[in-house]
C-alpha positions in Angstrom: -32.8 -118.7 90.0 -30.0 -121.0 91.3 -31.9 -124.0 90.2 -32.6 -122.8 86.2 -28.7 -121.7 86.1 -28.1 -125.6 87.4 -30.0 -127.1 84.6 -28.0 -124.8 82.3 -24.9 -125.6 83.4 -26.1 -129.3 82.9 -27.0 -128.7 79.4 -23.8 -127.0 78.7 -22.2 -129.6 79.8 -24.1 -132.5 77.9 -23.8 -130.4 74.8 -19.8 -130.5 75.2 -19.6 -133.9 75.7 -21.1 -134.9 72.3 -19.8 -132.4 70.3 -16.2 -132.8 68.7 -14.1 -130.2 66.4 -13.9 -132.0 62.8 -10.4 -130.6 63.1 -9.6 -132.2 66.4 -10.8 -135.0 64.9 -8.5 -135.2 61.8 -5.7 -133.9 64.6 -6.5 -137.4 66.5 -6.4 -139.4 63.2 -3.0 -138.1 62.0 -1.7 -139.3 65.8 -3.5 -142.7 65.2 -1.9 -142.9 61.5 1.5 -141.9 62.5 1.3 -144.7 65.2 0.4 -147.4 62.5 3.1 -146.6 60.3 5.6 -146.4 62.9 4.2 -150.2 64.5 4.8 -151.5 60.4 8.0 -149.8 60.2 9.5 -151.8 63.5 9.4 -148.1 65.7 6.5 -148.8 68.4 9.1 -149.1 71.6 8.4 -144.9 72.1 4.5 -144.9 71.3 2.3 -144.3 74.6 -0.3 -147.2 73.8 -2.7 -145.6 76.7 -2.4 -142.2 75.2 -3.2 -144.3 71.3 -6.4 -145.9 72.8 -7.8 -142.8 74.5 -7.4 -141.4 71.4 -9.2 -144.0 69.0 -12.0 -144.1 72.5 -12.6 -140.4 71.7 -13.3 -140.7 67.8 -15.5 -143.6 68.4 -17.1 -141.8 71.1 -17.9 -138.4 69.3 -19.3 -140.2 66.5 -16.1 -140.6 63.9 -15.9 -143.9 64.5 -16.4 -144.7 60.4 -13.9 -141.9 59.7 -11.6 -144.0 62.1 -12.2 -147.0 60.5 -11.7 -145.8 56.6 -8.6 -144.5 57.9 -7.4 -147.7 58.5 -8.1 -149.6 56.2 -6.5 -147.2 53.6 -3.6 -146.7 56.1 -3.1 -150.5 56.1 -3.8 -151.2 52.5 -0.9 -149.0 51.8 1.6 -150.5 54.2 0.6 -154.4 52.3 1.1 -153.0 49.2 4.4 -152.2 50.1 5.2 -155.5 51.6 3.4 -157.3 48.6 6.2 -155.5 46.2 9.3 -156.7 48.8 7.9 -159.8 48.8 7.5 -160.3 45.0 11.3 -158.3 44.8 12.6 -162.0 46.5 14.5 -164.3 44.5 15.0 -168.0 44.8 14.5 -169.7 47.9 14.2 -166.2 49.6 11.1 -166.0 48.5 9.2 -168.1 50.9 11.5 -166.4 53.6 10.6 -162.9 52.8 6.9 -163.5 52.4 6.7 -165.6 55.5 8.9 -162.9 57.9 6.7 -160.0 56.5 3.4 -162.2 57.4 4.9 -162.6 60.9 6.0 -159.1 61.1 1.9 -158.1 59.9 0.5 -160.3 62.8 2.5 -158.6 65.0 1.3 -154.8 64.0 -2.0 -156.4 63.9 -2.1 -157.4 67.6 -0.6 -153.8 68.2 -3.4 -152.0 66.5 -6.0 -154.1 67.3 -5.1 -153.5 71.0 -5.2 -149.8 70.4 -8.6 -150.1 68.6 -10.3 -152.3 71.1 -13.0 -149.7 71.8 -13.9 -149.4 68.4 -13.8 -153.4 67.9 -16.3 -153.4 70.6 -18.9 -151.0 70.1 -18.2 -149.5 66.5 -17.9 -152.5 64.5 -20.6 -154.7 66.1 -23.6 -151.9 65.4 -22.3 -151.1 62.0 -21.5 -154.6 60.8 -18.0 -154.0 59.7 -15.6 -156.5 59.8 -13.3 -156.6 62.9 -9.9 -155.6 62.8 -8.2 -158.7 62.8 -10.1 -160.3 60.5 -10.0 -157.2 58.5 -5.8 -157.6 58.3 -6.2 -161.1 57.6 -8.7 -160.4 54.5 -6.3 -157.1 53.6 -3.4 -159.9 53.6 -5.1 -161.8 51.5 -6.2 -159.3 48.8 -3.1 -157.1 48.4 -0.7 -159.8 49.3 -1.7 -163.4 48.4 -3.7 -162.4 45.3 -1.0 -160.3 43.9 -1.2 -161.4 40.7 3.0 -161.6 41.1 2.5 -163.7 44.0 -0.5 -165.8 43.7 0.9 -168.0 41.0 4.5 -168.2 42.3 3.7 -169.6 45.3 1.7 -172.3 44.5 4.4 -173.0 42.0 6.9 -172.8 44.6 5.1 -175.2 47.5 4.5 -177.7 44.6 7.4 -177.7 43.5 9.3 -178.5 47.0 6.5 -180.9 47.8 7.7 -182.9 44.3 11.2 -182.3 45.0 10.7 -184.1 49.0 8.9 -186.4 46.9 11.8 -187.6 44.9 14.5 -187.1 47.7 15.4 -184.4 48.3 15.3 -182.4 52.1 13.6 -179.0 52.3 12.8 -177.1 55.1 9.8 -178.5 56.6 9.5 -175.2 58.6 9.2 -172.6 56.0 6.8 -175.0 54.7 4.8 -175.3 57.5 4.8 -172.0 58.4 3.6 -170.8 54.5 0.4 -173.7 54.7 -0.1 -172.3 58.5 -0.4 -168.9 56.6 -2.9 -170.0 54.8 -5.1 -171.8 56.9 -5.4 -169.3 59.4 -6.1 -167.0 56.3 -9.7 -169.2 55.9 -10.2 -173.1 55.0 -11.0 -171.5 51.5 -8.0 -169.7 50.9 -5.9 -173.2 51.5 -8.2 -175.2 49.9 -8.1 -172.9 46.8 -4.5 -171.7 46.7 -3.1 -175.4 47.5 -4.9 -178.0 48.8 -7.2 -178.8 45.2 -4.0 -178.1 43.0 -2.2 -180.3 45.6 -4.3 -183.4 45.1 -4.3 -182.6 41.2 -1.0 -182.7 41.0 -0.6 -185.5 43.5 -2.9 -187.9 41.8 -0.7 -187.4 38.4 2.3 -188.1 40.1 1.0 -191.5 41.6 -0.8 -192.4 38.4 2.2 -192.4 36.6 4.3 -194.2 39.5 2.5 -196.7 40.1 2.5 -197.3 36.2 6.2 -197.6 36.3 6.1 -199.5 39.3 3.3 -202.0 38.4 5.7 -202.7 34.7 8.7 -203.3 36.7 8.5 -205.0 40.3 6.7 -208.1 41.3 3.6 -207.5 44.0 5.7 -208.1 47.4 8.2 -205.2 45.9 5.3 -202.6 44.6 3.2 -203.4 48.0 6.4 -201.8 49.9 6.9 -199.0 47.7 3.0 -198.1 48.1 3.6 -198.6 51.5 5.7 -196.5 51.5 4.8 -193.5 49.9 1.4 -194.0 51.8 3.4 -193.8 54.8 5.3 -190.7 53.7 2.1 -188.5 52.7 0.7 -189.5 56.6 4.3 -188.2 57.7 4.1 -184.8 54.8 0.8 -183.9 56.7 1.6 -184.4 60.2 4.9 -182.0 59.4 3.4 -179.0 57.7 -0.4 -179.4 56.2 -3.6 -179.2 57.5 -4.2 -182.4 59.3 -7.7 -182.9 57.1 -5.3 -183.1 54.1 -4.7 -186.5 55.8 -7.7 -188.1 54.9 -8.0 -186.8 51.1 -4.1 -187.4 50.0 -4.3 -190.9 51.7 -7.5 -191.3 49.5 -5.3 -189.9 46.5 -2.8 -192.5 47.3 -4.7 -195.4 47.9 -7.0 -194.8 44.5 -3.7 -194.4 42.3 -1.2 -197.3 43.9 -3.8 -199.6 44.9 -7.3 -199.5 43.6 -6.4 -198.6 40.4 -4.1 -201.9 39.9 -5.9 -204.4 42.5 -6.6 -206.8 40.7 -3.6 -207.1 38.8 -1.3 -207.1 41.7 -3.7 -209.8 43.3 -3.3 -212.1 40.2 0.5 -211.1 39.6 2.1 -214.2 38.0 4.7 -215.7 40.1 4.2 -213.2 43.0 0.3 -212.4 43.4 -1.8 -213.4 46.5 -1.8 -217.2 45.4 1.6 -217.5 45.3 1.8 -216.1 48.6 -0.3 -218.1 50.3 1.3 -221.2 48.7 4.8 -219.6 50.4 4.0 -218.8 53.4 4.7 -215.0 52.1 3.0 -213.8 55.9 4.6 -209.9 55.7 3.7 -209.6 52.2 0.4 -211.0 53.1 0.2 -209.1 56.1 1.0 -205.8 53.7 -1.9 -206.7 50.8 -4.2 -207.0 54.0 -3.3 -203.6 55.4 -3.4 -201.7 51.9 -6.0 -203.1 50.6 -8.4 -202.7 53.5 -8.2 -198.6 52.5 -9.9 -199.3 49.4 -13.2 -200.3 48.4 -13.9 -203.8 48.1 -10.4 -204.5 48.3 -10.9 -207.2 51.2 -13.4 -208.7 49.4 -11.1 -209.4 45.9 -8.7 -211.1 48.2 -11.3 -212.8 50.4 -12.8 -214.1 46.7 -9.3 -215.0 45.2 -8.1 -216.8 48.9 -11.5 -218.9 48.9 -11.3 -220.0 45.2 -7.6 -221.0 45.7 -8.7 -223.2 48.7 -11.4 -225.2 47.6 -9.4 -225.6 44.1 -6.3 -227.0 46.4 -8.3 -228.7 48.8 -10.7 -230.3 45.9 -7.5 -231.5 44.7 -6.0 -232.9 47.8 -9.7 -235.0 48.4 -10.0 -236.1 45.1 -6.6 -237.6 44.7 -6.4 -241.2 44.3 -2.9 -241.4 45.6 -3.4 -239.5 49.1 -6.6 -241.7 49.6 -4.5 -245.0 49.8 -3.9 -243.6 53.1 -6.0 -242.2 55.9 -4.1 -241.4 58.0 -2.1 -239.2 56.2 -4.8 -238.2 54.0 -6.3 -236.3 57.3 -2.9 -235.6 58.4 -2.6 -233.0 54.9 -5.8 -231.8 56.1 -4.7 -230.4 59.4 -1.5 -229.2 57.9 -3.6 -227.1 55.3 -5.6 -225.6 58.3 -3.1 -224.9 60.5 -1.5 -223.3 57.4 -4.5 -220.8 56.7 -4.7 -220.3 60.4 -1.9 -219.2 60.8 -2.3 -216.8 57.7 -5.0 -215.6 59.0 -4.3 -215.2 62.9 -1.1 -213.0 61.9 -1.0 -211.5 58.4 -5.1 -211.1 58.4 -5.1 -209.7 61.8 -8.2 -212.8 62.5 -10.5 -210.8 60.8 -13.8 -212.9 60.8 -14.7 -212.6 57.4 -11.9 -214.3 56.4 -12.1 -217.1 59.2 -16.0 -217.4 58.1 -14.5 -218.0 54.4 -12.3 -220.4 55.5 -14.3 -222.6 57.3 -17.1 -222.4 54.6 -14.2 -223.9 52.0 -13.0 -226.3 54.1 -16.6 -227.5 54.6 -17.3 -227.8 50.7 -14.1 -230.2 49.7 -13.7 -231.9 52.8 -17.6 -233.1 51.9 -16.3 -233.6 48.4 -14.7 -237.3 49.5 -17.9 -239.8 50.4 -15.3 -241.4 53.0 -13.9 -238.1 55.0 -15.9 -239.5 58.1 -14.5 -242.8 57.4 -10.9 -241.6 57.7 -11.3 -238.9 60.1 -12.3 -241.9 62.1 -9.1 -243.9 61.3 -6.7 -241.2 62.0 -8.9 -241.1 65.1 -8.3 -244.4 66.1 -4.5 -244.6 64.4 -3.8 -241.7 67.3 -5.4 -243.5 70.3 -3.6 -246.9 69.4 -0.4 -245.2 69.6 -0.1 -242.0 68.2 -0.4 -240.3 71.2 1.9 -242.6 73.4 4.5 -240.6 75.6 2.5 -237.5 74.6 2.1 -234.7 77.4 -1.9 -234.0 78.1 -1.9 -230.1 76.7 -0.4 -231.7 73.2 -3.5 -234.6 73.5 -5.9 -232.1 74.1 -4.6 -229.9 70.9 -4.5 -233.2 68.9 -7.7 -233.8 69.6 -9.0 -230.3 69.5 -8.0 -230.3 65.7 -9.9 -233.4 65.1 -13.5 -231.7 66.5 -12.2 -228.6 64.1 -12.3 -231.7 61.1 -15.4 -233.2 62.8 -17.6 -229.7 62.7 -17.1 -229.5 58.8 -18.5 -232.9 58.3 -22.5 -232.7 57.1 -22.7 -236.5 57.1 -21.8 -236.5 61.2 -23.8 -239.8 61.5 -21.8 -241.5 59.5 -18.4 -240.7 61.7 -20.5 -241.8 64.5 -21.4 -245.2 62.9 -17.3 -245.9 62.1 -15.9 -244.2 65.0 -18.2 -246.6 67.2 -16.8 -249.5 65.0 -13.2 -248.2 66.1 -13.4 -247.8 69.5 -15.0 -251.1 69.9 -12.0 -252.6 68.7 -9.5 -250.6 70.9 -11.6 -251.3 73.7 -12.2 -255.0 73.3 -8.4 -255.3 72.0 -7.0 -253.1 75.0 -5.3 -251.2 72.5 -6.1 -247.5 73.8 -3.7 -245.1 74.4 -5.2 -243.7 77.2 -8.8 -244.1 78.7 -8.4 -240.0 79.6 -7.9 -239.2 75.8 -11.2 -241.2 74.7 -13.6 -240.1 77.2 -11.7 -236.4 76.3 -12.8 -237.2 72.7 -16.4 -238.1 73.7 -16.8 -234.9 75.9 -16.2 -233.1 73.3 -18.2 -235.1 71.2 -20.8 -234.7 73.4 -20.4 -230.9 73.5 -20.7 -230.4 70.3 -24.3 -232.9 69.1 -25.6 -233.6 72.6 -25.9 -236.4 74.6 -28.1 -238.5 71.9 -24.6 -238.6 69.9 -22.4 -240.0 72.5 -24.7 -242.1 75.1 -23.7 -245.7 73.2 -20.0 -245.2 73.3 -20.6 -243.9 76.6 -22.6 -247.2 76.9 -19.3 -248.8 75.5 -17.5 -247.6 78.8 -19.7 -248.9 81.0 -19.9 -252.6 79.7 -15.8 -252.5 79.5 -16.4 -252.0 83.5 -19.3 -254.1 84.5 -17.7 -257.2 82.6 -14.6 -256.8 84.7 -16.6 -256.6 87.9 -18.7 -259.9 86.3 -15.7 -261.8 85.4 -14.4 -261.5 88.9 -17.8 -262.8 90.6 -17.2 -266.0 87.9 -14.1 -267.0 89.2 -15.1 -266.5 92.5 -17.8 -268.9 91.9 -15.4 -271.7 90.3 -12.5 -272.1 92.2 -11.4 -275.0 90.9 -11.1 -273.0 87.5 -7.5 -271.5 88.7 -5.6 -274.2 87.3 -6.8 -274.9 83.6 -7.0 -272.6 80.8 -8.2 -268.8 81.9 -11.3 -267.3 80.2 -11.8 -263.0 79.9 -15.0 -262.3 78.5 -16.9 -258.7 78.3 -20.3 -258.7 78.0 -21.6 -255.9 75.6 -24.6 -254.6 75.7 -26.5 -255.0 72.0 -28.0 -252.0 71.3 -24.9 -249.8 72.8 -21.6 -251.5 70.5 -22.0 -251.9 66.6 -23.7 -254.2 65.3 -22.1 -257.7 64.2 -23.0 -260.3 62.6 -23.6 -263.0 64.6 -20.5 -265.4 63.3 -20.3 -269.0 65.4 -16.9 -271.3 65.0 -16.3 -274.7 66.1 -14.1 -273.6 69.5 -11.1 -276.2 71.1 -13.0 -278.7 73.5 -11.5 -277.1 76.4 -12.6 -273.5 75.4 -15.9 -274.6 74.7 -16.6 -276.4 78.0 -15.1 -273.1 79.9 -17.6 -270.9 77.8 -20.5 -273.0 78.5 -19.4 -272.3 82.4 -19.8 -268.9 82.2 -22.9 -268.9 80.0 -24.6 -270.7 83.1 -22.9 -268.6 85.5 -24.1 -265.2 83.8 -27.7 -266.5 82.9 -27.5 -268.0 86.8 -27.1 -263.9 88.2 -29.4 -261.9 85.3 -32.7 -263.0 84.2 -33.9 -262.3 80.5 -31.2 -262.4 79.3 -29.4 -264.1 75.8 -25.8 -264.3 75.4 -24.3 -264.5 71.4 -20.6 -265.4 71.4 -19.0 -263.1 69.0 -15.8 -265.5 68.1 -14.8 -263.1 65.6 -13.6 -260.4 67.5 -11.5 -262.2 70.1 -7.8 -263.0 71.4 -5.8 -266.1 72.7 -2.5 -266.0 74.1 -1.2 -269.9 73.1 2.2 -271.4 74.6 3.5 -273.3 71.6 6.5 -275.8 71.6 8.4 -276.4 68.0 10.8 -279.0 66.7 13.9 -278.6 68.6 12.0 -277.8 71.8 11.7 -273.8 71.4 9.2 -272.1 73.5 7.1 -269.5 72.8 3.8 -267.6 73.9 1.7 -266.7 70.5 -0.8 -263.9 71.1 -3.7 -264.8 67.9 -7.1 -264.5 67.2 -9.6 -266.4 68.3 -9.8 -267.6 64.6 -5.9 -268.7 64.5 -6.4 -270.4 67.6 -8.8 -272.7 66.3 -6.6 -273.8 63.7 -3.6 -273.9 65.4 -5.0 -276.2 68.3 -5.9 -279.1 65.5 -2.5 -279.3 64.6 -2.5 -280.7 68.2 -3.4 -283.9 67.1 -2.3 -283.8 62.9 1.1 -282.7 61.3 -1.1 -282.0 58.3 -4.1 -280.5 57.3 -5.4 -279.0 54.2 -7.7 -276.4 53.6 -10.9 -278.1 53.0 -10.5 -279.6 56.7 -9.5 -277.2 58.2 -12.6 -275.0 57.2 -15.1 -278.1 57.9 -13.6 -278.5 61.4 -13.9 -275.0 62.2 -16.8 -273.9 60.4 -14.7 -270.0 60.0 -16.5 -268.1 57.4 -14.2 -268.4 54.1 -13.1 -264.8 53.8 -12.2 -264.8 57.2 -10.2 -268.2 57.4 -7.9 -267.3 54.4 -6.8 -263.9 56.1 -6.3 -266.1 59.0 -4.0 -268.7 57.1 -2.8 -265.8 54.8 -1.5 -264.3 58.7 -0.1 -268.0 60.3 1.9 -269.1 57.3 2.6 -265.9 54.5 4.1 -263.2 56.7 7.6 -263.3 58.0 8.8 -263.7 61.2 5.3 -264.5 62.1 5.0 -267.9 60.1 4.4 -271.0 62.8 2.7 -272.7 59.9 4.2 -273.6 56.3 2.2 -274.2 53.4 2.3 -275.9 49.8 2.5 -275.4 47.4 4.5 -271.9 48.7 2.4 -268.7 46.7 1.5 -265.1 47.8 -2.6 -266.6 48.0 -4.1 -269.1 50.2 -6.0 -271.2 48.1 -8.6 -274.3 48.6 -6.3 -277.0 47.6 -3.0 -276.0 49.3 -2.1 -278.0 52.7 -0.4 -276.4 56.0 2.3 -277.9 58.3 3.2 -276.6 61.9 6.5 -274.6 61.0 9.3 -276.8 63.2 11.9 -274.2 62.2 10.1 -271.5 63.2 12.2 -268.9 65.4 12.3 -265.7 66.7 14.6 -263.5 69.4 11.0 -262.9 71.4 9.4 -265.3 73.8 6.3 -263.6 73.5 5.2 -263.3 69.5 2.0 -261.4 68.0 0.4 -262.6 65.1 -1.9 -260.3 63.4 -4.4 -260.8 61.2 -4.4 -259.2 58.1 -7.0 -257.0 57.3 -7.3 -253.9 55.4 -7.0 -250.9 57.1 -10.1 -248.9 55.0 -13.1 -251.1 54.8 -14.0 -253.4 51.7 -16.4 -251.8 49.4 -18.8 -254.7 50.7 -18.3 -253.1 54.1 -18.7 -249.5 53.3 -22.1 -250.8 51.6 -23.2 -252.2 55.2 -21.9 -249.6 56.8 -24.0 -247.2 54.4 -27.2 -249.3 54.7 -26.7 -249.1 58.8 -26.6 -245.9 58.3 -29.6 -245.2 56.0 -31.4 -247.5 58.7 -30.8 -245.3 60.9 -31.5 -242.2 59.7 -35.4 -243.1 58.9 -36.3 -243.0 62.5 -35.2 -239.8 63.1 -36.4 -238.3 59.7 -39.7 -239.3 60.9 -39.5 -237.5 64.6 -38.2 -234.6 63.0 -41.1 -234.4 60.6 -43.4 -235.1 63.8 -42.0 -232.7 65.9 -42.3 -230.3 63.3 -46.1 -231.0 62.7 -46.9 -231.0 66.0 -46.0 -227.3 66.5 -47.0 -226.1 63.1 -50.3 -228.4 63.1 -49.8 -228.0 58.9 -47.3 -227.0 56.6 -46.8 -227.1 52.5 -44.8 -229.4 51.5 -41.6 -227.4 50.6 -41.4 -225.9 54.0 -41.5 -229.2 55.5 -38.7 -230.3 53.7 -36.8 -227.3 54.3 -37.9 -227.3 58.0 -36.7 -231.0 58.6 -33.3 -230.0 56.6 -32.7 -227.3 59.1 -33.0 -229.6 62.2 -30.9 -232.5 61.1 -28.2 -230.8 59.7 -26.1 -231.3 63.0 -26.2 -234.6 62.3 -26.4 -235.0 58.9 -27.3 -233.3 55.5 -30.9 -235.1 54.6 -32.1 -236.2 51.4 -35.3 -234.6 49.9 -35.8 -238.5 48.5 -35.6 -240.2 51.7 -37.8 -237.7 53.6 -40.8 -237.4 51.2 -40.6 -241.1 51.5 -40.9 -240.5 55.3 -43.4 -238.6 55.1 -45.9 -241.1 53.0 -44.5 -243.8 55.7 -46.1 -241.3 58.0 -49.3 -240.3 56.4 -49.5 -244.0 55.9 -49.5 -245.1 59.9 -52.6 -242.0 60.3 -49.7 -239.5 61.8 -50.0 -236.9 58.7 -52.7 -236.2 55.9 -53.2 -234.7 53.2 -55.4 -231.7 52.3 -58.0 -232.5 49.7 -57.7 -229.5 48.1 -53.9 -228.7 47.7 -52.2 -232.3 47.3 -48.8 -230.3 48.5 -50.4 -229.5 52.2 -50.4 -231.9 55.1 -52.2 -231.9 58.4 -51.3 -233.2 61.7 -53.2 -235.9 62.9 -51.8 -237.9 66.1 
């Protein structure tokens, strides 16, 4: 008995859990209504917020949950209505104010009621798919407030509108302003997008079309790149102030599209102010602006990259192809440098050393430099006018950049072989002449040289070096050998080496007695300590130092040629001699002899001989007299020889056929090394192939390498396929 009444009481009491009066209920929702209305109306300080959520706990639990739920969204629909007419009531600039303290005052009763109806947020809302209840006063906001049909409109109107009027000056207050786009964001990505964002880029675009038109018609391109600047700069500052930070990236886009890519190529080829004439000016923060703008754009880098490069071949094709800056070599490579370290410059600060632009420069550079046949030529002389005496008193760091500037010039040379032929040329002369600057500075240069095209490149000048020694140590082994040498005429020879110094022409002259007998010494003496051997005196390229006394018994020491020497020891024994004899008694070549003349008797201050009849030319029938007047402040005197400082076009034909010469042999081990790996190849890709592998050295001729290659097939190294004439085999 005890038991069955338990279970009753049980059921009774599970039965009155789950049950609820529908008038309790609608008791409950009046005390949960009258809550809500008194959290809008700013009266929530005396509501029991336990006693609230018990309340909306017991509706949810007793199954009135949806009754709960209507409730409020009717309850709160009503309330937004209301605010949406205060709101719309605003006039002016209270607009934004009223609309934007009622949204703070709604976030606040929403946090108040969605406290009370956590329950329900929790259990309710999940299993019947209803929307929660803060997103359900957000979306409520939205509807009854936001799309009021007397709202929607006016505030777009009104955010445009301040927007415009920041735009042309004018301060607003940033913080309504954020607050409103804040509103809206937090309302759903959608509802800004749609209420302001799109209309805000609309209307953005049109205001920066027609800008930029009135600034493109009115200020040159350093001016309009500021102002776009500027405005970009402004928009960044707009979003980081009160829009949604992924407005950055589309109103920069707006910007840039409008100000910049709209009117690139115009502001690039503005007269009198476009990229050209700031690169001609030295214009580096308007350059340094063009770079930064244009970057943003499409292809923008590449329409100044395209104009730069066209500007600097055109100058630079110019600058090589002038007859009046090749008169001089020196300065002709001097103009180079200064163009380079111009563009470097340009490109190091303004363009930020972006690599394209370094890539373009050097591949300009390349083409006009090769434009002048004689760039190796006078990249040499300037070369050699720098380690004669340009570089005296010069600390080691500025050496080091003179010379790093040169390898720069060096690199863009495709005939490299051709440098090598005339520096070798020079540096034989300041080495035989002692004329060097510094020893340090040339074996810098070859280092460097070295570096850059191997050792192959550099191991004759290196060669050079090494005579320049080893005749200093043979010289002093002569004249400890022949003692009785100390008292007569002194004798410095240097022995060079053939295949390592350029190659001369074998030139003999009819030497003073005296000389003659001392040279025939050391011939015996240098035969005497190296076996297989062959001395050729190379008269041409020496030095005398002469003591001379003139007709009222003035002294001096003449440093000559070996050339003037000769002629001036036969006035030894003859106070005249004309031309004729003096060429048969010193059998000097006839172009040679009258620049020696031309130097003893035409140039002043330097005149020990006199000639008639007196003219600017030596010629065949005019005699020469030691000069008895001749004076000067210094007991030592130089005579030069005069000689043109770029070679004869005679000369640059040698040189050019040395150079050809050369070439063939390593055409041909190119080809060989190429057909040993590849054991046969079509004729094309052997051309191509040998191309390829020489162009360090220099740029090789299709001619001259197909004639290589019949050379080759010719000696059994290559042959031909009988089928395809075009295909050749290796053989060796």
């Amino acid at each position: 008995m005890s038991n069955q009444r338990k279970r009753n009481f049980q059921i009774e009491a599970f039965k009155h859990r789950v049950v609820m009066d529908p008038k309790y209920a609608d008791k409950t929702w009046k005390i949960l209504e009258h809550a809500i209305h008194e959290i809008y109306n700013h009266n929530a300080s005396g509501l029991s917020f336990e006693e609230l959520y018990r309340n909306a706990y017991n509706m949810v639990l007793h199954k009135f949950g949806e009754k709960l739920y209507s409730g409020l969204v009717a309850t709160m629909t009503g309330h937004l209505k209301d605010i949406a007419k205060s709101v719309e009531a605003a006039h002016g600039g209270s607009f934004l104010e009223e609309l934007n303290r009622k949204w703070n005052d709604h976030n606040k009763a929403l946090q108040m009621i969605r406290d009370i109806l956590m329950y329900m947020d929790r259990t309710y809302i999940p299993s019947n798919q209803k929307i929660p209840v803060h997103e359900l006063g957000l979306n409520l906001w939205r509807e009854n407030v936001i799309y009021s049909s007397q709202i929607r409109t006016r505030l777009l109107n009104t955010l445009l509108e301040l927007v415009h009027s920041e735009r042309t000056g004018e301060v607003v207050d940033r913080g309504i302003m954020r607050n409103i786009t804040k509103m809206l964001m937090d309302l759903g990505p959608s509802v800004y997008g749609q209420e302001f964002e799109n209309h805000f880029l609309q209307v953005s675009a049109e205001f920066y079309r027609v800008e930029s038109q009135k600034f493109i018609e009115c200020c040159d391109c350093g001016e309009y790149l500021k102002k776009a600047e500027r405005r970009l700069n402004e928009e960044m500052d707009r979003v980081s102030h009160y829009l949604d930070p992924r407005t950055e990236k589309k109103i920069t886009d707006v910007v840039e599209k409008e100000m910049i890519e709209n009117h690139m190529l115009r502001l690039i080829h503005m007269e009198n102010s476009g990229l050209v004439h700031m690169l001609c000016d030295d214009k580096y923060e308007d350059l340094g602006r063009m770079y930064n703008l244009f970057r943003r754009v499409t292809d923008g880098l590449l329409k100044i990259r395209e104009v730069m490069t066209s500007h600097i071949r055109e100058s630079g094709k110019q600058l090589v192809t002038d007859p009046e800056r090749l008169k001089d070599p020196v300065e002709f490579v001097r103009m180079l440098l200064d163009e380079k370290d111009k563009y470097d410059k340009i490109i190091n600060m303004p363009f930020n050393i972006d690599k394209s632009f370094q890539n373009a420069l050097n591949s300009s550079f390349e083409y006009f430099i090769n434009l002048n046949p004689r760039s190796p030529e006078f990249i040499s002389l300037f070369v050699d006018d720098k380690l004669r005496k340009g570089l005296k008193g010069v600390s080691e760091d500025d050496v080091e950049v003179t010379l790093d500037k040169v390898m720069m010039l060096f690199r863009y040379l495709q005939e490299k072989d051709v440098f090598e032929k005339y520096y070798k040329q020079h540096l034989a002369k300041r080495l035989l002449s002692g004329k060097t600057v510094s020893d340090d500075a040339e074996r810098s240069l070859i280092i460097k040289l070295k570096t850059e095209c191997g050792y192959q490149f550099t191991s004759k000048l290196e060669g050079m070096f090494t005579d320049m020694k080893t005749s200093q140590d043979t010289l002093q082994g002569f004249y400890t050998s022949h003692p009785e040498l100390g008292d007569g005429p002194t004798l410095t020879v240097q022995v060079l080496t053939t295949g390592s110094w350029p190659t001369q022409s074998s030139v003999t002259c009819n030497l003073p007695a005296e000389m003659s007998a001392l040279c025939e010494k050391f011939r015996s003496y240098y035969l005497g300590t190296h076996t297989g051997r062959r001395l050729s005196w190379q008269t041409n390229m020496g030095t005398a130092d002469l003591k001379a006394t003139f007709g009222k018994g003035q002294k001096h020491e003449l440093n000559v040629s070996t050339y003037q020497m000769c002629v001036l020891m036969l006035f030894n024994n003859a106070d005249r001699l004309g031309y004729k004899e003096i060429e048969q008694a010193t059998e000097i070549p006839s172009p040679d002899l009258k620049r020696c003349l031309q130097s003893l008797a035409l140039v002043k201050g330097r005149n020990v001989l006199r000639k008639e009849p007196m003219s600017k030319d030596i010629g065949e029938g005019d005699a020469f007299f030691v000069n008895d007047k001749f004076s000067s402040k210094l007991y030592k005197v130089k005579i030069g020889t005069v000689v043109a400082q770029k070679e004869s076009e005679p000369e640059k034909q040698e040189t050019w056929q040395r150079v050809e010469e050369d070439r063939k042999p390593q055409i041909e081990a190119a080809i060989v090394r190429i057909m040993k790996s590849r054991k046969q190849l079509d004729h094309n890709n052997l051309i191509a192939e040998v191309t390829k592998q020489l162009q360090s050295r220099f740029l090789a001729n299709p001619i001259e390498v197909k004639k290589r290659i019949e050379s080759l097939i010719e000696r059994d190294f290559l042959e031909r396929d009988d089928g395809d004439r075009k295909l050749y085999r290796y053989l060796a």
